[in-house]
VEXDREN-2710 file (C-alpha; in Angstrom, 1 decimal):
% VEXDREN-2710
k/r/px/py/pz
1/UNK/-39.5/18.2/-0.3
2/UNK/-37.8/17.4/-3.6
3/UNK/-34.2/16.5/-3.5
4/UNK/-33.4/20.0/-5.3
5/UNK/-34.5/21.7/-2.1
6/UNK/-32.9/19.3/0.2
7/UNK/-29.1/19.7/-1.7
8/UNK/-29.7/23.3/-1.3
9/UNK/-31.1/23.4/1.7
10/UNK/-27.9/20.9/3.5
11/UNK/-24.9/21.1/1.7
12/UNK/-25.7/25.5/1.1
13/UNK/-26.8/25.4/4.4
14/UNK/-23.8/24.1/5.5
15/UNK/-21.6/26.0/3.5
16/UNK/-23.0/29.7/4.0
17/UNK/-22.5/28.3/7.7
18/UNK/-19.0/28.2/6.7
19/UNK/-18.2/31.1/5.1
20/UNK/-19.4/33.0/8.0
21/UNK/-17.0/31.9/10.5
22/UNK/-19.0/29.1/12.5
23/UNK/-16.4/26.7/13.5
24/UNK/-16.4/23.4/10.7
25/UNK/-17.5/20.7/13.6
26/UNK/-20.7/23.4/14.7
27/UNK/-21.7/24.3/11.3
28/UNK/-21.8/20.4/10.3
29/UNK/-23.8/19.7/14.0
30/UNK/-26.6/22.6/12.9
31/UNK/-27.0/21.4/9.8
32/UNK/-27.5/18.0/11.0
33/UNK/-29.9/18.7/13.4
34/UNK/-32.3/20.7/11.2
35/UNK/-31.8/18.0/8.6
36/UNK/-33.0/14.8/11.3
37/UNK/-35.6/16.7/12.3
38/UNK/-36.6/17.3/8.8
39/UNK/-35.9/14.0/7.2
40/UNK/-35.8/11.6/10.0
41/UNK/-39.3/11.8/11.6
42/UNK/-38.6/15.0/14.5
43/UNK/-37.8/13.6/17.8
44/UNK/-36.8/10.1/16.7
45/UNK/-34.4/11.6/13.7
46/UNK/-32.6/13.3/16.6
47/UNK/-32.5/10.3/18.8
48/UNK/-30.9/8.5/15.7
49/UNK/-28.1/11.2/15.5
50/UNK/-27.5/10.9/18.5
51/UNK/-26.9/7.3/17.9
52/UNK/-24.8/7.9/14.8
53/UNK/-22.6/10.3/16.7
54/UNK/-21.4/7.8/18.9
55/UNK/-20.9/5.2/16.5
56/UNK/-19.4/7.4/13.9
57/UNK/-16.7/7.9/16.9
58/UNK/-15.7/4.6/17.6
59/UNK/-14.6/3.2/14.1
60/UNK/-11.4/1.4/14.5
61/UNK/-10.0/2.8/11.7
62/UNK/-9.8/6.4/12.7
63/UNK/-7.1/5.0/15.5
64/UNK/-4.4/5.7/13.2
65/UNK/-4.8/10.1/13.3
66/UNK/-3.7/10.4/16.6
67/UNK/-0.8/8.1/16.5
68/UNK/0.2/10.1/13.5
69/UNK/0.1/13.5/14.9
70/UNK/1.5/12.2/17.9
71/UNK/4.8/11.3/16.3
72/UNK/5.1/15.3/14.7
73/UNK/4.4/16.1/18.2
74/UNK/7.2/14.2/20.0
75/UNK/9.7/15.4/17.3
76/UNK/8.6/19.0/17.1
77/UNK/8.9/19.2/21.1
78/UNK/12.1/17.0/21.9
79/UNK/14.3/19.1/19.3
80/UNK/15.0/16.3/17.0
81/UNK/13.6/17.8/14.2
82/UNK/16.3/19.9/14.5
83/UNK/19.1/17.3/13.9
84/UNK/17.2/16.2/10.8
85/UNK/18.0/19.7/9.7
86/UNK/21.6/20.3/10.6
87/UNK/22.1/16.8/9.1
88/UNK/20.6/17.9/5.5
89/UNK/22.3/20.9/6.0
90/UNK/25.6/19.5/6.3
91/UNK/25.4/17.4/3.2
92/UNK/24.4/20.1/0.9
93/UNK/27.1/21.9/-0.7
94/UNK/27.1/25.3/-2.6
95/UNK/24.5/25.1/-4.8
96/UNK/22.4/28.1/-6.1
97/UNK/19.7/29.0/-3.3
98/UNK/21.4/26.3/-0.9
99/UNK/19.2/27.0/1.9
100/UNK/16.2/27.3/0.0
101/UNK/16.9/24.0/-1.0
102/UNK/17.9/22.4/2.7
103/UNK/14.2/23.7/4.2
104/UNK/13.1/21.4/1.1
105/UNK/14.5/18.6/1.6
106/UNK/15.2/18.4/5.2
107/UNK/11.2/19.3/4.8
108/UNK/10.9/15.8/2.9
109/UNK/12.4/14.0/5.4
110/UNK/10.5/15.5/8.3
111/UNK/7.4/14.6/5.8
112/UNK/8.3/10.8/6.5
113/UNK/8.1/11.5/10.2
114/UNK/5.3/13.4/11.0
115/UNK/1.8/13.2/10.5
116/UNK/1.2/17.2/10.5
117/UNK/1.5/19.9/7.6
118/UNK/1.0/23.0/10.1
119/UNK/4.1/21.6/12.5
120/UNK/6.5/21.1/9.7
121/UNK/5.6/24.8/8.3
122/UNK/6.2/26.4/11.5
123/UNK/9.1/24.7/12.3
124/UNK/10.7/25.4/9.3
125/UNK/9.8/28.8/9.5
126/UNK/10.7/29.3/12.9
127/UNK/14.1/27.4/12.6
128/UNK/15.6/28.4/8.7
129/UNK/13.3/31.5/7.6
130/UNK/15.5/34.2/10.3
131/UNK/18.7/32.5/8.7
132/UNK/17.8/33.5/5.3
133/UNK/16.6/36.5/6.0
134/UNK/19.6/37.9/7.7
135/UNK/21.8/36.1/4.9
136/UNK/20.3/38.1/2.1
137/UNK/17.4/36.3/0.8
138/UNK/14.5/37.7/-0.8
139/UNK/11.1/37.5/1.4
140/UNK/9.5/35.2/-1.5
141/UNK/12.2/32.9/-2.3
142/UNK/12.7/32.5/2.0
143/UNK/8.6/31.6/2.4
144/UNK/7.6/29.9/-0.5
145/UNK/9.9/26.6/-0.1
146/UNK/9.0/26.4/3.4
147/UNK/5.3/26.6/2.4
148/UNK/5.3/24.4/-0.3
149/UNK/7.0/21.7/1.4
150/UNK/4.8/21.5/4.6
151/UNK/2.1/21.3/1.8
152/UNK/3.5/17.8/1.1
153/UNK/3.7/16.7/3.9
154/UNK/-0.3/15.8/3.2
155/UNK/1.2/13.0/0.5
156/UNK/3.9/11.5/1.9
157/UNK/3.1/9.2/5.0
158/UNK/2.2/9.5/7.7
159/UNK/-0.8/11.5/7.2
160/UNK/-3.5/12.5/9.7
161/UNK/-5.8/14.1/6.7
162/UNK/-4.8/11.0/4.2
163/UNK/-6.4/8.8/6.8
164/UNK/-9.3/10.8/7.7
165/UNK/-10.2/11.0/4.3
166/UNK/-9.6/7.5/3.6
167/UNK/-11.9/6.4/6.3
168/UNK/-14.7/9.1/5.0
169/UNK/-14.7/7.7/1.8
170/UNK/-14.2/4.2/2.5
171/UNK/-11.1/4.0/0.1
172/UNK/-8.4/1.5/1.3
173/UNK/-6.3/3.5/4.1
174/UNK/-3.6/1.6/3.2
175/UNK/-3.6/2.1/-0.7
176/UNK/-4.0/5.8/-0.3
177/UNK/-1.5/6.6/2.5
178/UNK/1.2/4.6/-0.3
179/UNK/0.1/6.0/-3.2
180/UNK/0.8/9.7/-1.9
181/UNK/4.4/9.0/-1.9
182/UNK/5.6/8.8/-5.5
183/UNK/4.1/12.5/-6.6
184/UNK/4.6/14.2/-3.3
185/UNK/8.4/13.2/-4.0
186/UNK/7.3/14.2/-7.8
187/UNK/6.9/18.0/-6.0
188/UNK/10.1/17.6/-4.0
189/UNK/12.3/17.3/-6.7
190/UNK/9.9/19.6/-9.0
191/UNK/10.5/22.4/-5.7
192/UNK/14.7/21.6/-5.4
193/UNK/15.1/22.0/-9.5
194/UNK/12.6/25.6/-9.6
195/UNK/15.0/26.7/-6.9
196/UNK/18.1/26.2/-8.7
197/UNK/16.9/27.2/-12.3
198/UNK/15.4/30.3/-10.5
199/UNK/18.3/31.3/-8.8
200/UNK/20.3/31.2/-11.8
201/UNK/18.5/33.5/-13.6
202/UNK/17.8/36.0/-10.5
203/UNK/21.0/35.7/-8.0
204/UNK/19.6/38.3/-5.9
205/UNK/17.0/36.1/-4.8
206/UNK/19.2/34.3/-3.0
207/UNK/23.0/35.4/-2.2
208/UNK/25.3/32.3/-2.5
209/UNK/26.9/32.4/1.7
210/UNK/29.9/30.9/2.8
211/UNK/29.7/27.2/3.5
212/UNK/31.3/25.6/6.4
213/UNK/33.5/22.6/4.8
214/UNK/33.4/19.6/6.4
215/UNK/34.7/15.8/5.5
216/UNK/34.5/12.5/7.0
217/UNK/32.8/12.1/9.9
218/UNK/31.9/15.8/10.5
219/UNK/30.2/15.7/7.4
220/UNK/28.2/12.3/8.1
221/UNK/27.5/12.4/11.9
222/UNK/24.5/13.5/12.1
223/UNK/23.2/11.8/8.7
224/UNK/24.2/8.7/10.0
225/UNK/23.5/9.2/13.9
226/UNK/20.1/11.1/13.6
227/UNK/18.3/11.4/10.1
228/UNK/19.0/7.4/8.8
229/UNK/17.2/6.5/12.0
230/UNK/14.5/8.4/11.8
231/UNK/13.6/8.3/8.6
232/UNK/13.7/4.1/9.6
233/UNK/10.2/5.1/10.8
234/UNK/9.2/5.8/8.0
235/UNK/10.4/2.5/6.9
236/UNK/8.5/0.6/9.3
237/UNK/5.0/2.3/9.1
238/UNK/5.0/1.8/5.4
239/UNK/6.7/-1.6/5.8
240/UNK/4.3/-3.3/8.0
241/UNK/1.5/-1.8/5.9
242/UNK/2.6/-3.2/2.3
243/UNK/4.4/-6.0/4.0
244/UNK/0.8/-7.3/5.0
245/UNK/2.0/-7.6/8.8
246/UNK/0.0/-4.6/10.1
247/UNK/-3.1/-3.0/9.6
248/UNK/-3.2/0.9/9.1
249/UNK/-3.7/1.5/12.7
250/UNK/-0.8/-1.4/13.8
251/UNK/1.7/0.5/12.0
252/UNK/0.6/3.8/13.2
253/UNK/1.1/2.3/16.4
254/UNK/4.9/0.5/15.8
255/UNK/5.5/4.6/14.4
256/UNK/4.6/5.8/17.5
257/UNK/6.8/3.4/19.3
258/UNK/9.4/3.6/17.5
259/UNK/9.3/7.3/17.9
260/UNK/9.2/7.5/21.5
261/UNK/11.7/4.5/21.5
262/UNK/14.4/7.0/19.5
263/UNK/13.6/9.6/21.5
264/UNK/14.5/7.8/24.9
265/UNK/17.1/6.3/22.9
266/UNK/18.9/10.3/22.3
267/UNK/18.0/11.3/25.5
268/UNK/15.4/13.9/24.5
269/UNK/12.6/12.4/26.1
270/UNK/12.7/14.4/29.2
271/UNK/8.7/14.7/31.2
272/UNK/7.7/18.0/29.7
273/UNK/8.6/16.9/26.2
274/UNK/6.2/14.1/26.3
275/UNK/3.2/16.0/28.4
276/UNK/3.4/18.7/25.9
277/UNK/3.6/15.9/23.0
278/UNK/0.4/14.7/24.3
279/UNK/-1.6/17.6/25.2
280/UNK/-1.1/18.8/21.7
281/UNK/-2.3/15.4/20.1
282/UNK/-4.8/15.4/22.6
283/UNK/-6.4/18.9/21.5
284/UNK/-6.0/18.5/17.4
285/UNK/-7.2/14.8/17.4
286/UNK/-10.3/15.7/19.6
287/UNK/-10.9/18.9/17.1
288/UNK/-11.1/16.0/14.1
289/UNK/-13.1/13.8/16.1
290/UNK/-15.8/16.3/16.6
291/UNK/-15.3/17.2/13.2
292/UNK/-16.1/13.4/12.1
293/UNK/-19.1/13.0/14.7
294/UNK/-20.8/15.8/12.4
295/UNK/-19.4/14.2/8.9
296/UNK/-21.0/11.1/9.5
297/UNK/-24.3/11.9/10.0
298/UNK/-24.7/14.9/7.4
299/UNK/-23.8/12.0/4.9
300/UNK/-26.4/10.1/6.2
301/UNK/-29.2/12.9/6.3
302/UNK/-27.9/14.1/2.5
303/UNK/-28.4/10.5/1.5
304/UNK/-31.6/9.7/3.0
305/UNK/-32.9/13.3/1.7
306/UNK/-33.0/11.8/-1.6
307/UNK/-30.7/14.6/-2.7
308/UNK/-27.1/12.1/-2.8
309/UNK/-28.9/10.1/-5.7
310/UNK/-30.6/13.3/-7.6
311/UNK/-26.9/15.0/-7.8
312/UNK/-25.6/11.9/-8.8
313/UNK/-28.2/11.0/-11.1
314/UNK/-28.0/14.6/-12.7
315/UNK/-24.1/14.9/-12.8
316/UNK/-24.1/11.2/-14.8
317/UNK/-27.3/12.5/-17.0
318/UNK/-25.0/15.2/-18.6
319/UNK/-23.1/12.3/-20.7
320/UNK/-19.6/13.2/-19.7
321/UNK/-16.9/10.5/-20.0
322/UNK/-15.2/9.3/-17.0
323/UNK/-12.2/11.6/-17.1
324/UNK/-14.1/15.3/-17.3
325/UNK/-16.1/14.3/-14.5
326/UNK/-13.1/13.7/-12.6
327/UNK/-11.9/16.8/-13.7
328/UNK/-14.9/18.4/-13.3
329/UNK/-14.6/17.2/-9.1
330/UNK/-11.3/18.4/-9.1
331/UNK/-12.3/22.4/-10.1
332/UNK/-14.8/22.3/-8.1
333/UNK/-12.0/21.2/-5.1
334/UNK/-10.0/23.4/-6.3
335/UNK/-12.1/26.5/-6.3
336/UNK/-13.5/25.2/-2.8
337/UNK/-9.9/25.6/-1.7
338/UNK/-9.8/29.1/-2.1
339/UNK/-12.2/29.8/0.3
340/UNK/-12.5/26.6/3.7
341/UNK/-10.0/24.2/5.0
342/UNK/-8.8/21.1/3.9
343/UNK/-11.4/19.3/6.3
344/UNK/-14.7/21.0/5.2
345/UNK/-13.7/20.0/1.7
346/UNK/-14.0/16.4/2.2
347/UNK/-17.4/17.1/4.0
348/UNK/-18.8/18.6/2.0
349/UNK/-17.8/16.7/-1.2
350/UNK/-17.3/13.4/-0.2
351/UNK/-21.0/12.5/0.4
352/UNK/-21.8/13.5/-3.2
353/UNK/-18.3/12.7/-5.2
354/UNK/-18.2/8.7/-3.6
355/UNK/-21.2/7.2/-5.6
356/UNK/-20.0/8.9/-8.6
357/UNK/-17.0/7.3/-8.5
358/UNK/-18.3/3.9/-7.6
359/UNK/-20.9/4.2/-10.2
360/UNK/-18.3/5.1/-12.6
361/UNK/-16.0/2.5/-12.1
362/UNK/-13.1/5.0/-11.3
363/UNK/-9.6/3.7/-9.3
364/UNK/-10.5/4.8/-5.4
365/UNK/-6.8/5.2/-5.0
366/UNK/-6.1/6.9/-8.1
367/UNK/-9.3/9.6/-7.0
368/UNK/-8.2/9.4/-3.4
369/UNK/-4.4/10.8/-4.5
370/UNK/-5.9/13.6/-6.8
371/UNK/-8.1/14.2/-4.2
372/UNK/-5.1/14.3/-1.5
373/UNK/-2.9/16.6/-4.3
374/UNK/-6.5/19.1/-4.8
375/UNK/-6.4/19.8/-0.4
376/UNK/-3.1/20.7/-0.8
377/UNK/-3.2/23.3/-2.9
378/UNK/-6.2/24.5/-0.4
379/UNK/-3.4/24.7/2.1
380/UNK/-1.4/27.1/-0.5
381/UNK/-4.2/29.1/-2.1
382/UNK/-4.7/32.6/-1.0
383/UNK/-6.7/34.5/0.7
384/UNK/-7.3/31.5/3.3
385/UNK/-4.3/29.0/3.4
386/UNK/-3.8/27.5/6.2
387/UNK/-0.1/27.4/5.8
388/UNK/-0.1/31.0/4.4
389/UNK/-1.8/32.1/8.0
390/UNK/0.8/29.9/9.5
391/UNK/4.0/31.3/7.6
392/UNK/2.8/34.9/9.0
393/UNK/2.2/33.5/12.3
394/UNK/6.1/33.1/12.5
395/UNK/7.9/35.3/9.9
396/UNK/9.0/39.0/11.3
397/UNK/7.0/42.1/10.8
398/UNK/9.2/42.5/7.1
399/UNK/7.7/39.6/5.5
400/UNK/4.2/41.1/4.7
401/UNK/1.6/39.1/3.3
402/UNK/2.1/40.1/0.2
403/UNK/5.2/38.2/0.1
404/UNK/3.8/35.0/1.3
405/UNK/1.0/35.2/-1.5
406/UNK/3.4/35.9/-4.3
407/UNK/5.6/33.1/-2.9
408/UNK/3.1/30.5/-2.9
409/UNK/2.2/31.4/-7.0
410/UNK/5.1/29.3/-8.3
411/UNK/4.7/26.0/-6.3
412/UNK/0.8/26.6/-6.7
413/UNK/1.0/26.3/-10.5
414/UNK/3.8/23.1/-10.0
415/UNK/0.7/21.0/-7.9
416/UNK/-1.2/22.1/-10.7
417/UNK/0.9/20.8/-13.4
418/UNK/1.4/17.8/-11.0
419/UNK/-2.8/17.2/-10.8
420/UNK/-2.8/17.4/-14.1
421/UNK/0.3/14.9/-15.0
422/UNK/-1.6/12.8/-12.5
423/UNK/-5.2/12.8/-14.6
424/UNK/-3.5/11.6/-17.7
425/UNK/-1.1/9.2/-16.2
426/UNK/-3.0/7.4/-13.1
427/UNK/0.1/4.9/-13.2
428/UNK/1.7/7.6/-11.0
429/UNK/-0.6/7.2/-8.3
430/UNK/-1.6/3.7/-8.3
431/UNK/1.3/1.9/-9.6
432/UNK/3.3/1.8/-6.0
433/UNK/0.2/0.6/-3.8
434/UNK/-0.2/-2.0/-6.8
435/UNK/3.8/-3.3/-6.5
436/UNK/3.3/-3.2/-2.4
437/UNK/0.1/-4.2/-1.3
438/UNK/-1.1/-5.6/-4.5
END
C-alpha cells in the first residue's frame, strides 16, 4: 500500500471517526487495530499493540496530569477558590466593568493553582456570572471574560494538557509548562485593558455598581490570609522545576502537597471534600490515559506505514522557509479547532508535525507554546468549544448561545493577534525557560 493510501486511510480514518461522535480514546483504538493488522503482520501486529498499550501507560512522565488536576480538584471542592475571589474582589476598586475585570484576574490567579480549564470556567460562571447579571451587565460582556480566562488557564502552570502534550511530542515538560506563562499573562492583561477601553465606549455593557469601601485590614485580609498563599504554590511547582531541584513530576507532587497541606491548614479539608477531589481526578486522568494508550500506538502504526516520512517528505518538497511552514501547522490547528477537542488535535497532528520540526531545526519550546496558544482558541471557537458548552452548562436560560458565541469573538481575535505576536517574536516564548532552566 503506498504511503498516500495509508495517510488517508489512518489519520482520515481516524478523523471521519471523529466527527461522527465516536468517543476520541475509541476512534484512536479502531483505527489502530485495522492499522496493526494491516501494517504489522495480522495477529502478531495486534499482539504488539497490545504491548505498546501497556507500555505507552506506564511512562513516568505522564505522573505529573493527575497531580495537576488533582490540585483544581481540592480547590474547586473545599471552597477556597472562593477566597481567591473575594480577595481580588476586595482590592479592585471602581473601574469601568469592575467585575468583568475581577472574574479575570481572580481567573489568573486560580490559573496558577489549578491544572484544569473546564473547572476554572465553571466556577467562575457559577460563582460571578448571576452577580453580573442581576447587576446590569450585558450577557456578552458577563460570558466572554469568564470564557477567555479559563482558556488560559491551558498556559499558565500547572497544566494537565501542557504536559500531555509535552510528553506526546517529546518536548521538554519543563520548558513548555514555563514558557506558557509570559503570553498567557500577555492575554490577561490584553483581556483587563479590552474590558476597560470597551466599557468606556459602551457603559451599558456594564453598569458601574456601588462598591463596598474598605481600608486596612478589611481590605487586605483575605489577600494576605488566602490568595499570597496559594498562589505560593504556584511558586513552588515552578520553583523546583527551574530551580533544578525537581523533575516535572516532583513538583507536581510538592503542588499537590502543598495543596492539601493549605487546605488542612484552613480547615476545609473535611472527608467528603477530599473523596470528591479524588473521584473527580480519578475519572478525568483515566479518560486521558485511555486517550494516550490509543495516541501512542497510532503514531507508531502512521510511522511504520511509511505515511509519517511521505507527508513529511512532501510538506519539506514544497520549498517553504521555516516560518510558513510553522504557520502553515498552525491554520491547519486552528481550523482543526473549529471542529474536535483540544486532545484529538495533538493526535492527530503530533505524529506528522514532530519530524517536521526536528528536521527543520525549529525551537521545541517556541512550537510547543504556539502549539499550547493554537488548542486554546479550540477551547473558544464555535460551534464546538469546550468552554462555550461549559459556559451554557451553567449560565440561566437568558444567556442563549448566541451570546456566548458573540462573546467569545473579541478574546478569539486577541489569541490570534497573540499567535501571531508570538511567530515573529519567539523571544516571548522561549526567553523565560532560557533565564530559568537554561
Amino acid at each position: 500500500m503506498s504511503w498516500e493510501w495509508a495517510a488517508l486511510l489512518l489519520l482520515g480514518g481516524s478523523t471521519v471517526l471523529l466527527f461522527i461522535g465516536m468517543p476520541v480514546a475509541l476512534s484512536f483504538v479502531a483505527i489502530n487495530i485495522v492499522g496493526a493488522w494491516l501494517f504489522l503482520g495480522g495477529e502478531a501486529g495486534l499482539a504488539q499493540v497490545v504491548r505498546n498499550s501497556v507500555v505507552s501507560v506506564m511512562s513516568f512522565s505522564l505522573t505529573p496530569i493527575p497531580l495537576f488536576i488533582l490540585m483544581g480538584e481540592i480547590l474547586f471542592h473545599t471552597g477556597l477558590a472562593i477566597k481567591v475571589i473575594e480577595g481580588v474582589e476586595r482590592l479592585i476598586k471602581q473601574v469601568p466593568g469592575r467585575l468583568a475585570i475581577v472574574a479575570v484576574v481572580a481567573g489568573t490567579v486560580f490559573s496558577a493553582i489549578s491544572g484544569s480549564t473546564i473547572a476554572t470556567t465553571a466556577m467562575l460562571g457559577s460563582l460571578m456570572l448571576p452577580v453580573m447579571l442581576a447587576r446590569g451587565y450585558h450577557p456578552t460582556m458577563a460570558t466572554g471574560p469568564i470564557m477567555a480566562i479559563g482558556a488560559v488557564d491551558m498556559l499558565i502552570p500547572p497544566s494537565a494538557l501542557t504536559v500531555l502534550l509535552g510528553s506526546l511530542s517529546g518536548i521538554s515538560i519543563s520548558k513548555l509548562l514555563i514558557g506558557g506563562v509570559v503570553p498567557g499573562l500577555m492575554l490577561s492583561v490584553a483581556f483587563v485593558a479590552y474590558i476597560i477601553v470597551r466599557v468606556r465606549l459602551t457603559p451599558s455593557l456594564a453598569p458601574p455598581t456601588p462598591v463596598e469601601e474598605r481600608s486596612g485590614w478589611a481590605a487586605w485580609s483575605l489577600l494576605l490570609l488566602y490568595v499570597l498563599p496559594l498562589v505560593s504554590i504556584f511558586a513552588v511547582v515552578v520553583g523546583a522545576m527551574s530551580g533544578g531541584f525537581a523533575t516535572p513530576t516532583e513538583s507536581a507532587a510538592l503542588g499537590a502537597l502543598a495543596t492539601m497541606a493549605m487546605a488542612m491548614i484552613y480547615r476545609a479539608l473535611t472527608w467528603d471534600a477530599l473523596m470528591k477531589s479524588l473521584r473527580g481526578t480519578t475519572a478525568i486522568s483515566g479518560m486521558i490515559l485511555f486517550i494516550i494508550l490509543g495516541a501512542t500506538t497510532f503514531s507508531q502504526i502512521l510511522s511504520f506505514s511509511g505515511a509519517t516520512e511521505g507527508l513529511v517528505g512532501a510538506i519539506l518538497g514544497q520549498g517553504l522557509s521555516p516560518l510558513m511552514v510553522v504557520a502553515l501547522m498552525m491554520l491547519i490547528l486552528i481550523f482543526l479547532g473549529i471542529f474536535v477537542d483540544q486532545v484529538s488535535m495533538m493526535l492527530i497532528t503530533l505524529p506528522v508535525f514532530m519530524p517536521i520540526v526536528t528536521r527543520l531545526g525549529i525551537d521545541p519550546v517556541w512550537f510547543g507554546v504556539l502549539f499550547l496558544i493554537c488548542m486554546q482558541l479550540g477551547l473558544l471557537l464555535p460551534p464546538h468549544g469546550l468552554l462555550l458548552m461549559t459556559m451554557r452548562g451553567v449560565a440561566p436560560p437568558e444567556v442563549t448561545m448566541m451570546h456566548i458565541f458573540q462573546a467569545v469573538v473579541p478574546y478569539v481575535i486577541m489569541s490570534l493577534l497573540l499567535l501571531a505576536l508570538l511567530l515573529i517574536f519567539p523571544a516571548i516564548a522561549t526567553w523565560l525557560p532560557r533565564v530559568l532552566i537554561g
